[in-house]
C-alpha positions in Angstrom: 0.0 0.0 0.0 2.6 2.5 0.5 4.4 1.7 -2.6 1.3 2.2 -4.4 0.6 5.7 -3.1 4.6 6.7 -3.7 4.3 5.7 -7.1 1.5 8.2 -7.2 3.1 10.8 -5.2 5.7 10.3 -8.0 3.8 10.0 -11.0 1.7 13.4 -9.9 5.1 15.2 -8.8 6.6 14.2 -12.3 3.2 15.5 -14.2 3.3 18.6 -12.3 7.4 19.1 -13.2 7.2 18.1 -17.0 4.0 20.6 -17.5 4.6 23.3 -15.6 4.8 26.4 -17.6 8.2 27.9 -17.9 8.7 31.1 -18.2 10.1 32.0 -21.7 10.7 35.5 -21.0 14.3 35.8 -22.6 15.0 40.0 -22.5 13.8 42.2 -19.4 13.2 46.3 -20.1 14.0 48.7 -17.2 12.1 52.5 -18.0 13.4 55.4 -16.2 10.0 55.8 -14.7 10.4 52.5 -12.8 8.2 50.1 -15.4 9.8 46.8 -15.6 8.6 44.3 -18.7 10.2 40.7 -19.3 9.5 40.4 -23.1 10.3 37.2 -25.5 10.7 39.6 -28.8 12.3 43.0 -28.9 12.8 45.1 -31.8 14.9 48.0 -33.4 12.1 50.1 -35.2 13.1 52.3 -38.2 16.2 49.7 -39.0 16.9 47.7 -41.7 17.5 44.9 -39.5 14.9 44.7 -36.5 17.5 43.0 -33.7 20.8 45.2 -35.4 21.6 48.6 -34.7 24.4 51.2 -35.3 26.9 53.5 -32.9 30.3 55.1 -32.7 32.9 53.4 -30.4 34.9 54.8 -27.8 37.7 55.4 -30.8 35.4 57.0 -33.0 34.6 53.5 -35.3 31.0 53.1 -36.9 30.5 50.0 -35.1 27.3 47.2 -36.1 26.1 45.5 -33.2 23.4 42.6 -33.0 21.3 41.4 -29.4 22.9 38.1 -30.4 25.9 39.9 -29.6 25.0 41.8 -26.1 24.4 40.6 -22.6 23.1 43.9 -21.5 22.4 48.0 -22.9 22.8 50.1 -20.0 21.8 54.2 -19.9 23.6 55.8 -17.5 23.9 59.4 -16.5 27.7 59.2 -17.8 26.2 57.8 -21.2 25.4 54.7 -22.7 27.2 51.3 -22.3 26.9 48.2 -23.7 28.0 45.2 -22.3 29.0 42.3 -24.6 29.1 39.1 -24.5 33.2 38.9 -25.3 34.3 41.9 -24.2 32.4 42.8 -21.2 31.3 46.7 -20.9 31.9 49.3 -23.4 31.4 53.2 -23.4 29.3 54.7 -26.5 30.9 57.5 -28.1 27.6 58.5 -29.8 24.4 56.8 -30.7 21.0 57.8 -32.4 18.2 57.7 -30.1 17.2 54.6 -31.1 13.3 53.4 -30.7 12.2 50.0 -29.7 9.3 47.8 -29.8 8.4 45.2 -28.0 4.5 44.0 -26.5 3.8 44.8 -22.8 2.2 41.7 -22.5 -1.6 43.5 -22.4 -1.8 43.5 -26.0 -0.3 46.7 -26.5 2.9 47.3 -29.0 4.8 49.6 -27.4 7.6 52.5 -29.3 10.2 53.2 -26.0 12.7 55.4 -26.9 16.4 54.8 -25.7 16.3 57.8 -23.9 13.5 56.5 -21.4 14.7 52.9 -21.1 17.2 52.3 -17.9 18.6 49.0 -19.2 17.6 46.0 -21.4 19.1 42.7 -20.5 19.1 40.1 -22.6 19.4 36.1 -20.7 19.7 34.1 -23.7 23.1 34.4 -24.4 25.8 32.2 -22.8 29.3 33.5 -22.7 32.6 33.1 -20.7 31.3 34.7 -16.6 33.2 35.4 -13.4 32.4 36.0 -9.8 33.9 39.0 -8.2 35.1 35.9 -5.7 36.8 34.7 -9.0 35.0 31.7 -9.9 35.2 31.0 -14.0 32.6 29.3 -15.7 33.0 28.9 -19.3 30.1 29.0 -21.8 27.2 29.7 -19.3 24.0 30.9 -19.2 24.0 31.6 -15.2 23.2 35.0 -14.1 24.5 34.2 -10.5 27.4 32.4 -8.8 25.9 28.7 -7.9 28.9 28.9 -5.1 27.7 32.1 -3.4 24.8 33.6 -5.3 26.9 37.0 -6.6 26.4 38.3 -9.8 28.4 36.9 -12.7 29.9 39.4 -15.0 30.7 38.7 -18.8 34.5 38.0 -18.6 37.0 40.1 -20.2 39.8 37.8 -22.1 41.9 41.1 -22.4 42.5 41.4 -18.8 43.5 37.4 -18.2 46.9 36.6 -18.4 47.8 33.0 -19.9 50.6 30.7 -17.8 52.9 29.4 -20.8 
């Protein structure tokens, strides 16, 4: 008898683990006036690409840049940075004020300009991380430290020195 009901405990527990919906939500949108939105499709409106857009680097270089590139687009008071998935956070010289489009999950399309958007973080991508602790984890999708639940950051190969 109490096999039989563990083997249902099981079987239900299973049922309710293989169909539970999962989130899907892959890129989350910060506005300036505090709205948060966890989107699955985000796009560049006006472009001739909808997930590419266009800026000038640190060094003056017209510079292409796709979301399958970028972990993060952050707008700061000191300007806008992007953070990608090779070579961690980078200063933008200038950039348009770019719209995007993306549904609010209500039905609604929505046209945010970059200028009211705090950050957009895109989860999907998995890159080379490291703790501030120093743990490494290579091609990862974590957004925290499974050690001690920090923050991972996209690691930056120009700063690592190799042992030869």
């Amino acid at each position: 008898m109490l096999r039989k009901a563990f083997i249902l405990i099981s079987f239900v527990f299973l049922n309710f683990v293989c169909f539970a919906k999962t989130s899907h939500n892959t890129i989350t949108i910060k506005l300036k006036n505090g709205e948060v939105y966890k989107v699955k499709k985000l796009e560049v409106r006006g472009g001739a690409e909808p997930d590419r857009f266009w800026y000038t680097d640190k060094d003056g270089f017209y510079v292409d840049v796709s979301f399958n590139d970028l972990i993060e687009i952050k707008n700061a008071k000191k300007g806008v940075f992007l953070v990608k998935i090779r070579t961690g956070a980078e200063k933008v010289k200038k950039i348009e004020n770019l719209k995007f489009r993306f549904n609010d999950g209500k039905g609604r399309d929505l046209d945010v300009p970059l200028s009211e958007i705090e950050y957009i973080k895109f989860t999907t991508h998995k890159c080379d991380k490291i703790c501030p602790l120093g743990h490494i984890f290579r091609n990862t999708d974590f957004i925290y430290c499974p050690y001690d639940g920090l923050l991972l950051k996209p690691l930056e190969t120009e700063k690592v020195e190799t042992i030869k």
